[in-house]
C-alpha positions as CSV (number, residue, x, y, z in Angstrom):
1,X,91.1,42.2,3.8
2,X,93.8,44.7,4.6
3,X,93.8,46.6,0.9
4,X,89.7,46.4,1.1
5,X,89.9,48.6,4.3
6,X,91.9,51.0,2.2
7,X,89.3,50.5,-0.9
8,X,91.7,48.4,-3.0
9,X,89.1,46.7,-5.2
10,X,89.2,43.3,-7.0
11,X,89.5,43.5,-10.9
12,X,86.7,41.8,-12.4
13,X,87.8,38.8,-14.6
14,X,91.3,38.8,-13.6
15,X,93.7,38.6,-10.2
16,X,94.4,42.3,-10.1
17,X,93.4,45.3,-7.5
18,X,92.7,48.9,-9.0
19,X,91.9,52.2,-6.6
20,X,91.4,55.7,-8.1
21,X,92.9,58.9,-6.2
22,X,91.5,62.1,-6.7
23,X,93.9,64.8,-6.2
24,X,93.4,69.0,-6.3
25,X,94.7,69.9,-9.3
26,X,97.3,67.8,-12.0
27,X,100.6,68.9,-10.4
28,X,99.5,67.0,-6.9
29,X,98.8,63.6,-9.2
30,X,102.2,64.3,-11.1
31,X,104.2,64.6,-7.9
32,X,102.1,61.3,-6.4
33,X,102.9,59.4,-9.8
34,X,106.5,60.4,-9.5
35,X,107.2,59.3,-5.8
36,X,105.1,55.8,-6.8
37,X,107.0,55.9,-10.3
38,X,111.0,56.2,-8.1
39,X,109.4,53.6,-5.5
40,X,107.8,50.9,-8.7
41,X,111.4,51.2,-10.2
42,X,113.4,50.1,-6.9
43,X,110.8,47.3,-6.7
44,X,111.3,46.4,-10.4
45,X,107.5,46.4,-10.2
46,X,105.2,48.6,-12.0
47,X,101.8,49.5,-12.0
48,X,99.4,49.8,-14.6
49,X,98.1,53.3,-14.4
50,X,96.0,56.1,-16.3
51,X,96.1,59.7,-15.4
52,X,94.1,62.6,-16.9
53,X,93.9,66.6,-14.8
54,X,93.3,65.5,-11.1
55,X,92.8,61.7,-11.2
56,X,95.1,58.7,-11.2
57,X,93.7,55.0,-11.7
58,X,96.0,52.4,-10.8
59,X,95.5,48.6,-11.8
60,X,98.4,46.0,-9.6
61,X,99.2,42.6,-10.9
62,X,101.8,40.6,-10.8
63,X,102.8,39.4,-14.2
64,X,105.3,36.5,-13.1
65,X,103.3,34.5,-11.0
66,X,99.9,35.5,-13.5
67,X,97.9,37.3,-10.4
68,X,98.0,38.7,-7.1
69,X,101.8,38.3,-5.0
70,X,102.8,39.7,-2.3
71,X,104.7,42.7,-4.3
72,X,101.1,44.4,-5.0
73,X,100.3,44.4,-1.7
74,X,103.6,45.7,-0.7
75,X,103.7,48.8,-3.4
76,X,99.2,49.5,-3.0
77,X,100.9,49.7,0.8
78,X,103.3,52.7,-0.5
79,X,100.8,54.3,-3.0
80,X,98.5,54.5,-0.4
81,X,101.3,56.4,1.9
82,X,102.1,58.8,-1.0
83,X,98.5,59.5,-1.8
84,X,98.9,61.5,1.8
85,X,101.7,63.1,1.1
């Protein structure tokens, strides 16, 4: 319920959330990618993501455990923080 407030969507067909940020121009999604990319690697947990100009899609899973954990919610809860920054 929390991550649907912040439109966190289910992945159809597997345990995964995904959310797509729009950004102004490619340097504001590099810089996001890069704070999320320095936060993923402290967590040893990493997202699946696609990038291309302005927009970044991110899909979370947790590969260990073969769905959702606790570490998705915990990183979506920083992406969503660096999407403001």
């Amino acid at each position: 319920p929390l991550l649907r407030n912040a439109q966190w969507v289910e992945v159809v067909g597997r345990d995964a959330i995904y959310k797509e940020f729009i950004f102004k121009d490619f340097n504001q999604a590099f810089g996001f990618m890069s704070r999320v990319a320095l936060q993923a690697e402290k967590m040893d947990h990493h997202p699946e993501w696609f990038n291309v100009y302005n927009k970044v899609q991110i899909t979370l899973s947790t590969h260990d455990c073969g769905g959702l954990s606790q570490r998705d919610i915990t990183l979506a809860t920083f992406i969503d923080q660096a999407s403001l920054m």
